[in-house]
N, CA, C and O atoms as CSV, one atom per row, in Angstrom:
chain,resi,resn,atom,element,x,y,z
A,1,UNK,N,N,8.758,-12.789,-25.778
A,1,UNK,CA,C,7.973,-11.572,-25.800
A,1,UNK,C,C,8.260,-10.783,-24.527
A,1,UNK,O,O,8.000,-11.250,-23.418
A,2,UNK,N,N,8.768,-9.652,-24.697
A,2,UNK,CA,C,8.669,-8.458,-23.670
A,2,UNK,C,C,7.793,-8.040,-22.904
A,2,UNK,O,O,6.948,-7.279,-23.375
A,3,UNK,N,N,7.729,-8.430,-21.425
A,3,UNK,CA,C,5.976,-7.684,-21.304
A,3,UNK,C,C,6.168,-6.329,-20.467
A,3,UNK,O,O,7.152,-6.350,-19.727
A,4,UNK,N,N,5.437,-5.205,-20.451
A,4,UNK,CA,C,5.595,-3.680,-20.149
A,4,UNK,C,C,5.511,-4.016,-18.898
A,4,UNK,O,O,5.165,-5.082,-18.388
A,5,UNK,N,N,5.931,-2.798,-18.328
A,5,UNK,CA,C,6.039,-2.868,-16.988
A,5,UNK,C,C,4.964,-1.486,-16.723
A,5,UNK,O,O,4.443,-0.774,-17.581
A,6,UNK,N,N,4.865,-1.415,-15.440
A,6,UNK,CA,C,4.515,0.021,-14.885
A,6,UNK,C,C,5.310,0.758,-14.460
A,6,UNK,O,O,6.090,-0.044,-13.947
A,7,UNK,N,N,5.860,2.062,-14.216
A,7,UNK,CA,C,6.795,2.874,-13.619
A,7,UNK,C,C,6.567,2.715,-12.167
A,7,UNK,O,O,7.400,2.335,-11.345
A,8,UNK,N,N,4.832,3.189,-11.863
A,8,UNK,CA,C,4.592,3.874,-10.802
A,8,UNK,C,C,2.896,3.547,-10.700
A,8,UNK,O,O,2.203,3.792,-11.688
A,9,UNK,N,N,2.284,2.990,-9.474
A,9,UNK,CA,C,1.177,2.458,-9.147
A,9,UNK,C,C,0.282,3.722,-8.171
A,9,UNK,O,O,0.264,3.946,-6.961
A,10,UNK,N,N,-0.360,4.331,-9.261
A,10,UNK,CA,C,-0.984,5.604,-8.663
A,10,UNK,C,C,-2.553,4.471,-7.943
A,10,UNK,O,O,-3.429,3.847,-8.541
A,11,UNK,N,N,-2.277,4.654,-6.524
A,11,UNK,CA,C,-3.950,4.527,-5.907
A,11,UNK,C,C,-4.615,5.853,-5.565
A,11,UNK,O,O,-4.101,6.645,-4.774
A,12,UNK,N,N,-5.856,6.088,-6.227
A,12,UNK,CA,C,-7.067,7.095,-5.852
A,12,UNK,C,C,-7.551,6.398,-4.670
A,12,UNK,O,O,-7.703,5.195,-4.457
A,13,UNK,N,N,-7.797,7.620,-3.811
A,13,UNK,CA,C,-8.437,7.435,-2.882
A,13,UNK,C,C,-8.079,6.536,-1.514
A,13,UNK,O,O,-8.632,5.598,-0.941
A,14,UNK,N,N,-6.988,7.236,-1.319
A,14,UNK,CA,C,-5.767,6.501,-0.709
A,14,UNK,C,C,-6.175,6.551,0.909
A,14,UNK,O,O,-5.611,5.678,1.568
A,15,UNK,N,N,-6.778,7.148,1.411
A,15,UNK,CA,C,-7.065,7.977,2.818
A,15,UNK,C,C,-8.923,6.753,2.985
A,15,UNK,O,O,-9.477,6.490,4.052
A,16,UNK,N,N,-9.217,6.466,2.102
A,16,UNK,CA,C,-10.976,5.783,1.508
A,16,UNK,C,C,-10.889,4.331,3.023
A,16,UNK,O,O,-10.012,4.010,3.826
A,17,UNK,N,N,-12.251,3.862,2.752
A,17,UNK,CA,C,-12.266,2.839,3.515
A,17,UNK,C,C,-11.589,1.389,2.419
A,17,UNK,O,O,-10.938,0.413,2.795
A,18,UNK,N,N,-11.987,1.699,1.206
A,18,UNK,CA,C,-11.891,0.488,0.196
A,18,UNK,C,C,-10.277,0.085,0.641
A,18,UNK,O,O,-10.086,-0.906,1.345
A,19,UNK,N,N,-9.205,0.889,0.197
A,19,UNK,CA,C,-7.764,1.075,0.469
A,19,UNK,C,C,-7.655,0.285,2.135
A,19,UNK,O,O,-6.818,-0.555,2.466
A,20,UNK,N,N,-8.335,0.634,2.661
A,20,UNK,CA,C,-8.223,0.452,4.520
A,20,UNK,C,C,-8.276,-1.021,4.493
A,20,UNK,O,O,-7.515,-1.764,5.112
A,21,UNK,N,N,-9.589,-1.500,3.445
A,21,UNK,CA,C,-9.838,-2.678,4.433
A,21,UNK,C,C,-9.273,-3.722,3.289
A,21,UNK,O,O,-8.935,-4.822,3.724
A,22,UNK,N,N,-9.154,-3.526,2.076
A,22,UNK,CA,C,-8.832,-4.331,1.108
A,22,UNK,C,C,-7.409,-4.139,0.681
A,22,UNK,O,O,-6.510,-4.891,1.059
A,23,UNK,N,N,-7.173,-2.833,-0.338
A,23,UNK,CA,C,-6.398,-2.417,-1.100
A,23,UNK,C,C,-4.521,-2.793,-0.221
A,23,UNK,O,O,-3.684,-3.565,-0.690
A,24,UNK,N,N,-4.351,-1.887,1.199
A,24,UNK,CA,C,-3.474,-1.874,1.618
A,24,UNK,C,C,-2.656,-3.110,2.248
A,24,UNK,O,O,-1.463,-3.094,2.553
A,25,UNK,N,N,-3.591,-4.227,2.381
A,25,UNK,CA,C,-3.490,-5.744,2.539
A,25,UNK,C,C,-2.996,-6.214,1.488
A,25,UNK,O,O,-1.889,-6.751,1.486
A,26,UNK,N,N,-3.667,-6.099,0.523
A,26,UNK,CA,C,-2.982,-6.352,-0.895
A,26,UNK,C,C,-1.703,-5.971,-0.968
A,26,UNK,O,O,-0.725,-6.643,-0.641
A,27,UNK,N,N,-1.716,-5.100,-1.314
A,27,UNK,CA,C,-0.032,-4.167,-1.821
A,27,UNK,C,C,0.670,-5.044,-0.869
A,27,UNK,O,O,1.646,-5.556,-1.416
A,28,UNK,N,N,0.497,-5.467,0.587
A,28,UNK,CA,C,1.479,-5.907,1.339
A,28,UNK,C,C,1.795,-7.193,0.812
A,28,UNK,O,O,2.924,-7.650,0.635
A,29,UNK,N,N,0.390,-7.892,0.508
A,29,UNK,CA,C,1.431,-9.136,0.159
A,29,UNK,C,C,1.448,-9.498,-0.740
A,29,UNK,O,O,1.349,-10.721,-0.836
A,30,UNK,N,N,1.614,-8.488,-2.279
A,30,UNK,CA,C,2.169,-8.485,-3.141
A,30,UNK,C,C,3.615,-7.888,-3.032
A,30,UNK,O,O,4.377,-7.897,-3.999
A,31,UNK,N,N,3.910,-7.441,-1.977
A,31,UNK,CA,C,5.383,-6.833,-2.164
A,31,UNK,C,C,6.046,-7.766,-1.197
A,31,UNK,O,O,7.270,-7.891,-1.150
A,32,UNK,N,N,5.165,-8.452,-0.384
A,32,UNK,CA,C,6.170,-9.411,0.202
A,32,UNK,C,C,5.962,-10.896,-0.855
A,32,UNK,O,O,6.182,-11.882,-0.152
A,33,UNK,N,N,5.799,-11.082,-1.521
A,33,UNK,CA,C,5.575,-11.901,-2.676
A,33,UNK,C,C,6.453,-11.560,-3.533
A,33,UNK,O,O,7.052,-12.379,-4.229
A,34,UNK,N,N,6.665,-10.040,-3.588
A,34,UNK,CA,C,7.863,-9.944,-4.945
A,34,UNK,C,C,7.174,-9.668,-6.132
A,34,UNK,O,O,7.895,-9.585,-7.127
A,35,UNK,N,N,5.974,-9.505,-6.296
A,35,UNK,CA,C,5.264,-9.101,-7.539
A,35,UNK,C,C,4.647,-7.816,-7.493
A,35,UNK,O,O,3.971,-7.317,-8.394
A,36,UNK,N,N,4.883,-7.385,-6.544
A,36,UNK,CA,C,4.825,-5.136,-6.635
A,36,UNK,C,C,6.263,-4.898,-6.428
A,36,UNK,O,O,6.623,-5.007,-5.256
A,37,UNK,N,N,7.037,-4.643,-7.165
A,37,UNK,CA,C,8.011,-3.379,-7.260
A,37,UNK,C,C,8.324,-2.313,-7.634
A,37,UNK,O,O,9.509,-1.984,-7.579
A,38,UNK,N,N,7.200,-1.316,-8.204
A,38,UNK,CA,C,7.304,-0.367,-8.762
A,38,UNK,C,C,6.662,0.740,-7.259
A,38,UNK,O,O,5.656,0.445,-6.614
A,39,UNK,N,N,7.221,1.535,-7.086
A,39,UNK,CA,C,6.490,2.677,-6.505
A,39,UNK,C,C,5.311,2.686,-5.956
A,39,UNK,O,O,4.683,1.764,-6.476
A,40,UNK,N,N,4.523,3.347,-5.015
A,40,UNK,CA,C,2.979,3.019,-4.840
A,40,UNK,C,C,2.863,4.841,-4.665
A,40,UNK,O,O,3.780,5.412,-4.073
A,41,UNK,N,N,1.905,5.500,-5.117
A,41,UNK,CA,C,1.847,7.034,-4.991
A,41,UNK,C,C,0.369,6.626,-4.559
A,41,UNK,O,O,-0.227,5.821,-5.273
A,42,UNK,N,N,-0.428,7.290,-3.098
A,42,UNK,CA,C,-1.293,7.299,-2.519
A,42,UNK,C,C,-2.134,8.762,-2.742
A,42,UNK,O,O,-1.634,9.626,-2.023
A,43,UNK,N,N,-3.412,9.330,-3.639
A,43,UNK,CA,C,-4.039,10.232,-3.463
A,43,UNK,C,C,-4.975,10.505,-3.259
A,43,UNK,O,O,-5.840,10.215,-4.085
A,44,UNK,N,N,-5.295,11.127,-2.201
A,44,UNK,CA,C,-6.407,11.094,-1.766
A,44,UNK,C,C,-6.759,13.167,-1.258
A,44,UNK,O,O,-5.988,14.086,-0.982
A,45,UNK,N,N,-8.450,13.061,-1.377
A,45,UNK,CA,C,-8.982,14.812,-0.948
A,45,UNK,C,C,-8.728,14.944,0.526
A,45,UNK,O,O,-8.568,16.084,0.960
A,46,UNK,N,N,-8.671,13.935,1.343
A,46,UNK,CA,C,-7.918,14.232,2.794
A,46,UNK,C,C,-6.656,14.944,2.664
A,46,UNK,O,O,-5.823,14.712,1.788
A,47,UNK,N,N,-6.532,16.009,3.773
A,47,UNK,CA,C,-5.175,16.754,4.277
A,47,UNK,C,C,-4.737,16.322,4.871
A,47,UNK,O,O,-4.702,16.924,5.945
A,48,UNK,N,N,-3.800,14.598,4.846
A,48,UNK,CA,C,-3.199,13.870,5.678
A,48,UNK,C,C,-1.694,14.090,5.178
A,48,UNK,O,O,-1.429,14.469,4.038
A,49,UNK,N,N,-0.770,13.817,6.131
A,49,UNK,CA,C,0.494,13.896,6.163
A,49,UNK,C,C,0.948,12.812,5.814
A,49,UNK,O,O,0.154,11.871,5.831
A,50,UNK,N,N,1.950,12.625,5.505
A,50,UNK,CA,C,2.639,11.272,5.411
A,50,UNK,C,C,2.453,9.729,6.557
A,50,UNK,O,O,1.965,8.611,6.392
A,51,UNK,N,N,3.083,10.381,7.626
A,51,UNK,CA,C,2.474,9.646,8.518
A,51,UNK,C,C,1.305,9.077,8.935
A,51,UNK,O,O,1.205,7.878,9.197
A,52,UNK,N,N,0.129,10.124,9.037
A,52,UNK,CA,C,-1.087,9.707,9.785
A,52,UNK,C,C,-1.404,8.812,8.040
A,52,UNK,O,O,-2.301,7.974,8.129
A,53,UNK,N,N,-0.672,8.961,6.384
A,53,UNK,CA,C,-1.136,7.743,5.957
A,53,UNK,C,C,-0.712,6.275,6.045
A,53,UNK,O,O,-1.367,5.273,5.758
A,54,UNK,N,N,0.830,6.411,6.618
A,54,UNK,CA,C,1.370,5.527,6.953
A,54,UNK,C,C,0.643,4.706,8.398
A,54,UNK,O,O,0.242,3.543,8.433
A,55,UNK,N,N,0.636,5.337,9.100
A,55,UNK,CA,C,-0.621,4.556,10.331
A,55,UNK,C,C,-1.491,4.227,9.664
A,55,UNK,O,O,-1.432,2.999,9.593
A,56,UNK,N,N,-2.369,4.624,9.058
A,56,UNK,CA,C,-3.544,4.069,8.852
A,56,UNK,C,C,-2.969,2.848,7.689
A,56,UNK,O,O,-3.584,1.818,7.967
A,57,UNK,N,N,-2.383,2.687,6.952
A,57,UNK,CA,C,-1.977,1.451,5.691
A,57,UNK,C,C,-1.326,0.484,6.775
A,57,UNK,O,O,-1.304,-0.729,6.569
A,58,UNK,N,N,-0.732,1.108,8.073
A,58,UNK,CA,C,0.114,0.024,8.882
A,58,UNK,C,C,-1.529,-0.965,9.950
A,58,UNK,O,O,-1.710,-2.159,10.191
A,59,UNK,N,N,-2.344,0.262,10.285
A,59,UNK,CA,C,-3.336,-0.552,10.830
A,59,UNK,C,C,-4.437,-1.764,10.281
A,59,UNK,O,O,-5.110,-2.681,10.752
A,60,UNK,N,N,-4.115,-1.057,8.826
A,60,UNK,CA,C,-5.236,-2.007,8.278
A,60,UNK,C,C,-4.323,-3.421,7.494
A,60,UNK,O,O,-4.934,-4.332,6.935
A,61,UNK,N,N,-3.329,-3.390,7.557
A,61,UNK,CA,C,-2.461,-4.572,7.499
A,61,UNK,C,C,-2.637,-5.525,8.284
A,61,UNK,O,O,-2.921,-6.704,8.073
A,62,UNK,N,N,-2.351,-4.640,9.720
A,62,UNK,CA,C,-2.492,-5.749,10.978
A,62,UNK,C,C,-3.659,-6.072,11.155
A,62,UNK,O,O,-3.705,-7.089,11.847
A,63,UNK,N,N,-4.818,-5.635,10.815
A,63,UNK,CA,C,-5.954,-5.938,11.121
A,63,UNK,C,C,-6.751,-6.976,10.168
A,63,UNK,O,O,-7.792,-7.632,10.205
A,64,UNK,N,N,-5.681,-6.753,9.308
A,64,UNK,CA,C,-5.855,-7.857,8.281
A,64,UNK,C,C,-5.441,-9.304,7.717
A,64,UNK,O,O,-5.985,-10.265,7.172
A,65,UNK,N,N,-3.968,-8.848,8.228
A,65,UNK,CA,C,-3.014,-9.969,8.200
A,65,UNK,C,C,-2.410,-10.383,10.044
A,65,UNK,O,O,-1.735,-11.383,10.290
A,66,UNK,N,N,-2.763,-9.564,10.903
A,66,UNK,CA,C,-1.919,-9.721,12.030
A,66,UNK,C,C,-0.144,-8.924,12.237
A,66,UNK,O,O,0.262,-7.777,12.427
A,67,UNK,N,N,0.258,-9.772,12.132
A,67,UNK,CA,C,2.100,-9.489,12.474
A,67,UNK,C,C,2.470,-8.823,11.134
A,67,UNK,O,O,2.440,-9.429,10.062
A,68,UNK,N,N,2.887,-7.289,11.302
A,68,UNK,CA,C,3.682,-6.903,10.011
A,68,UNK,C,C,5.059,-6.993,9.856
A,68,UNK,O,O,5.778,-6.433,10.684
A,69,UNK,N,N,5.631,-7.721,8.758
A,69,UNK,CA,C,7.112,-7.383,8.561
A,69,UNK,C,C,7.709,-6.236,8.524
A,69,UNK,O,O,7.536,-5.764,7.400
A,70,UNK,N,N,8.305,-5.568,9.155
A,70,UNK,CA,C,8.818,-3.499,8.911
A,70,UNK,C,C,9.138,-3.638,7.877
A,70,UNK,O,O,8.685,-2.893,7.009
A,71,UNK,N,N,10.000,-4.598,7.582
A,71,UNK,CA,C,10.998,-4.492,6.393
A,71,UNK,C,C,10.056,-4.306,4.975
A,71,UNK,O,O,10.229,-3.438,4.119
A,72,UNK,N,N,9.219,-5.160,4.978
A,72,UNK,CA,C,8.106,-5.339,4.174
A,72,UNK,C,C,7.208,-4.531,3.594
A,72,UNK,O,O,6.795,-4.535,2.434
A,73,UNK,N,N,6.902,-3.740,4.625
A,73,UNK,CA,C,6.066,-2.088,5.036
A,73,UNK,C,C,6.932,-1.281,4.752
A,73,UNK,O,O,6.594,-0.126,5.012
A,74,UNK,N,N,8.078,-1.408,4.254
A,74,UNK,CA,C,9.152,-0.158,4.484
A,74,UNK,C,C,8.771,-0.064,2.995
A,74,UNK,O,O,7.893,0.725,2.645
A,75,UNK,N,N,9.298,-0.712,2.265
A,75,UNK,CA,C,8.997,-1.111,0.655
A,75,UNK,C,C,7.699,-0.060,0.132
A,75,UNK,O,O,7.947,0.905,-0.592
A,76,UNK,N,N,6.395,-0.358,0.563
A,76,UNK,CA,C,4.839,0.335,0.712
A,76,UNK,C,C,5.204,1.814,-0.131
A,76,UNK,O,O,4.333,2.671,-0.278
């Protein structure tokens, strides 16, 4: 049996505390696990740039897990 895939992993509320303290921990170590490979699209009503969302998904990693892999985070 075939099982579907996803294209593309839309998170709401990407900029939120939920994403900060839970969500972005996740994604990490599902992609360093090898079981997220599809895309991650982050949206959120904040006017954040790319970056200031990338800091904030990189802080709440470390604050979660400690030591981030770049390589790992690059993936994100």
């Amino acid at each position: 049996m075939n099982q579907e895939r996803s294209d593309t992993l839309v998170l709401f509320g990407a900029t939120g505390d939920l994403a900060h303290k839970k969500i972005f921990p996740a994604l990490y170590a599902m992609v360093a696990k090898g079981t997220l490979t599809e895309p991650v699209i982050g949206v959120a009503f904040d006017a954040w740039d790319l970056k200031q969302l990338q800091a904030r998904a990189h802080d709440s990693i470390v604050k979660a897990i400690g030591k981030v892999d770049e390589k790992i985070f690059a993936k994100l």
